[in-house]
C-alpha positions as CSV (number, residue, x, y, z in Angstrom):
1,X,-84.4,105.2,-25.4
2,X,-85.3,107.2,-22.3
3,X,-82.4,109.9,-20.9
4,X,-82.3,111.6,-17.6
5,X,-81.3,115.2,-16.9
6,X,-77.8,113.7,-15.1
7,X,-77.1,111.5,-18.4
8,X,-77.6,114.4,-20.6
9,X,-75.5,116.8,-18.2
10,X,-72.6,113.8,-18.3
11,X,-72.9,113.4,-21.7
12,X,-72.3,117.0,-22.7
13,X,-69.6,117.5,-20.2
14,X,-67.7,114.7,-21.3
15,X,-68.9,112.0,-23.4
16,X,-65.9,109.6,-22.4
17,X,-67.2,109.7,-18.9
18,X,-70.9,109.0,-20.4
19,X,-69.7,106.1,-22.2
20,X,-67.8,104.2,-19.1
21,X,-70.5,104.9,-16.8
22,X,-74.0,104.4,-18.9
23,X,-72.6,102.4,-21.9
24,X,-69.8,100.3,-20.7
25,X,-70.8,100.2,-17.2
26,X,-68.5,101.6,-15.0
27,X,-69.4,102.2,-11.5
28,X,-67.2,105.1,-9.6
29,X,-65.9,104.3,-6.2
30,X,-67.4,107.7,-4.2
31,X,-64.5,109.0,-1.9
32,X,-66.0,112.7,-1.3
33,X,-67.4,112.6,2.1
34,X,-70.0,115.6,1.3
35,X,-71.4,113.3,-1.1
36,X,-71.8,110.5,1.1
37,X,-72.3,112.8,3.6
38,X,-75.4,114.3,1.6
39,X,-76.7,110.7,0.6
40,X,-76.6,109.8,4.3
41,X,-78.5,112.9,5.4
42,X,-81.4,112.2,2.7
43,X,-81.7,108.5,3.6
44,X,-82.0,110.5,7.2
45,X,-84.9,112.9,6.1
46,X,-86.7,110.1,4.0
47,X,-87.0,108.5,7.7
48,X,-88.2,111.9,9.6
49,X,-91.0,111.8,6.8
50,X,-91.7,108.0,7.1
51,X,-91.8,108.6,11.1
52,X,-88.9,106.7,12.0
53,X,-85.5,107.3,14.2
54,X,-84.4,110.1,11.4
55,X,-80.8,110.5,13.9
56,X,-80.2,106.9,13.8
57,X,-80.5,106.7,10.4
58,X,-78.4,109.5,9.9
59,X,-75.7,107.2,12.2
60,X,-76.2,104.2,10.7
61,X,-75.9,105.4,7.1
62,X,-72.9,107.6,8.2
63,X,-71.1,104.9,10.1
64,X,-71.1,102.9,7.4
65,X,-68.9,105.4,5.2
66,X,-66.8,105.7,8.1
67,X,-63.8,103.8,7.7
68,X,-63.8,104.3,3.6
69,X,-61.0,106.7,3.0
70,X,-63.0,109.6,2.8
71,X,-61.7,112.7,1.3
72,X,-62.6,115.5,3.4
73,X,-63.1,119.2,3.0
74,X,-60.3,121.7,4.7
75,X,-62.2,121.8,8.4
76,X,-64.5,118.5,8.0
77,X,-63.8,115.9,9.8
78,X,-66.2,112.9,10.1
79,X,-67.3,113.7,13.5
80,X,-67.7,117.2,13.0
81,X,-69.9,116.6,9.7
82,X,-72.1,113.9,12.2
83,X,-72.4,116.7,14.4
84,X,-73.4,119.1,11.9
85,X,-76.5,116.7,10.4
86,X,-77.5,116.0,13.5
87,X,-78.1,119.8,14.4
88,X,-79.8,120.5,10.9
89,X,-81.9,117.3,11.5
90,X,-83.0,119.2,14.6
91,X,-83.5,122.0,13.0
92,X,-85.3,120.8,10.2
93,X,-87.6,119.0,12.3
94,X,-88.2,121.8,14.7
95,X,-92.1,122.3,14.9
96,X,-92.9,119.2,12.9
97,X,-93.7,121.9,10.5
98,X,-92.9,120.2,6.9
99,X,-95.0,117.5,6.3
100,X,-95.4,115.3,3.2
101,X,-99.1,113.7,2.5
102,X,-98.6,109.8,1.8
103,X,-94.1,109.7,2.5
104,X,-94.5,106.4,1.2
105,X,-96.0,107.4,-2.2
106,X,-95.0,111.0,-2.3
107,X,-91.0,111.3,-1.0
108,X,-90.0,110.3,-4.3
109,X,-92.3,110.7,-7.4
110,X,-90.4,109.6,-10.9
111,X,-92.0,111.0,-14.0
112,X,-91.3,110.6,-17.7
113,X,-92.0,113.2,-20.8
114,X,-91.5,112.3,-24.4
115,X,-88.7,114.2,-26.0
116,X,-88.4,113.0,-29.7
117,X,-89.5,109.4,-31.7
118,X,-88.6,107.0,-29.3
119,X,-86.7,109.3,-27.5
120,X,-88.0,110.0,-23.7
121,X,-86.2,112.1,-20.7
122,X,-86.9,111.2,-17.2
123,X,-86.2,112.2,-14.4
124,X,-88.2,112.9,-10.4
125,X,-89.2,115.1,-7.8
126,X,-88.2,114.5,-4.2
127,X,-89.9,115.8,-0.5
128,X,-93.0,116.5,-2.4
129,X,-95.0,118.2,0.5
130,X,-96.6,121.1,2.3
131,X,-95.6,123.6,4.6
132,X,-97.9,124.0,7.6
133,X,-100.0,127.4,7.4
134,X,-97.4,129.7,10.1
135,X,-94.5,128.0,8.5
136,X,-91.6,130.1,6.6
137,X,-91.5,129.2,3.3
138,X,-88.0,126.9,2.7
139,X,-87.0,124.9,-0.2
140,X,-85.1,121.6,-0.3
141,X,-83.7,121.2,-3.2
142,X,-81.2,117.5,-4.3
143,X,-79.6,116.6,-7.1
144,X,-78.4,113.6,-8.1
């Protein structure tokens, strides 16, 4: 059996949860719009790496959330939070200074360790790259 850090992390928090969503299959409807929001913006820097319209991705993906009942946070609205990724795309992209050897191979690398008998966790690393040599160190960091 192979576990991921998010099934472990379920299970321990509440293993009724784990049960609907990895044994019996459940599938939650996602209604937060800084989740969707986040998903959106990811989809959006996969395509900056890949070299492809990275702000109409980011409308596309959003667009398509836009008219599900989102739940929104106390000043977020969904135009505001379009807004907002579009001026952290900029931002991010600023200098072309980030840059990620093989985005088709690297912007998602999946790995697997052995944990116990037939027991294995997996799990991956995502925006696998380099910074250019006068860039200021960042860190991107998602979890899923």
């Amino acid at each position: 059996m192979t576990y991921s850090y998010t099934q472990i992390s379920q299970y321990l928090t509440c293993p009724r949860r784990y049960r609907h969503r990895y044994l019996d299959r459940w599938q939650e409807k996602d209604t937060g719009a800084a989740m969707l929001f986040g998903r959106a913006f990811e989809r959006a820097l996969a395509a900056y790496f890949l070299r492809e319209d990275a702000a109409a991705v980011l409308f596309r993906e959003w667009t398509s959330c836009q008219n599900q009942g989102l739940k929104y946070g106390e000043r977020d609205t969904w135009d505001r939070m379009l807004q907002q990724g579009i001026q952290l795309l900029d931002r991010f992209c600023q200098d072309d200074r980030i840059r990620i050897r093989q985005p088709r191979r690297n912007l998602q690398v999946k790995f697997e360790r052995p944990v116990s008998g037939k027991n294995d966790f997996n799990g991956e690393t995502q925006l696998g790259g380099a910074l250019a040599p006068d860039a200021v160190t960042i860190a991107c960091d998602y979890a899923k």
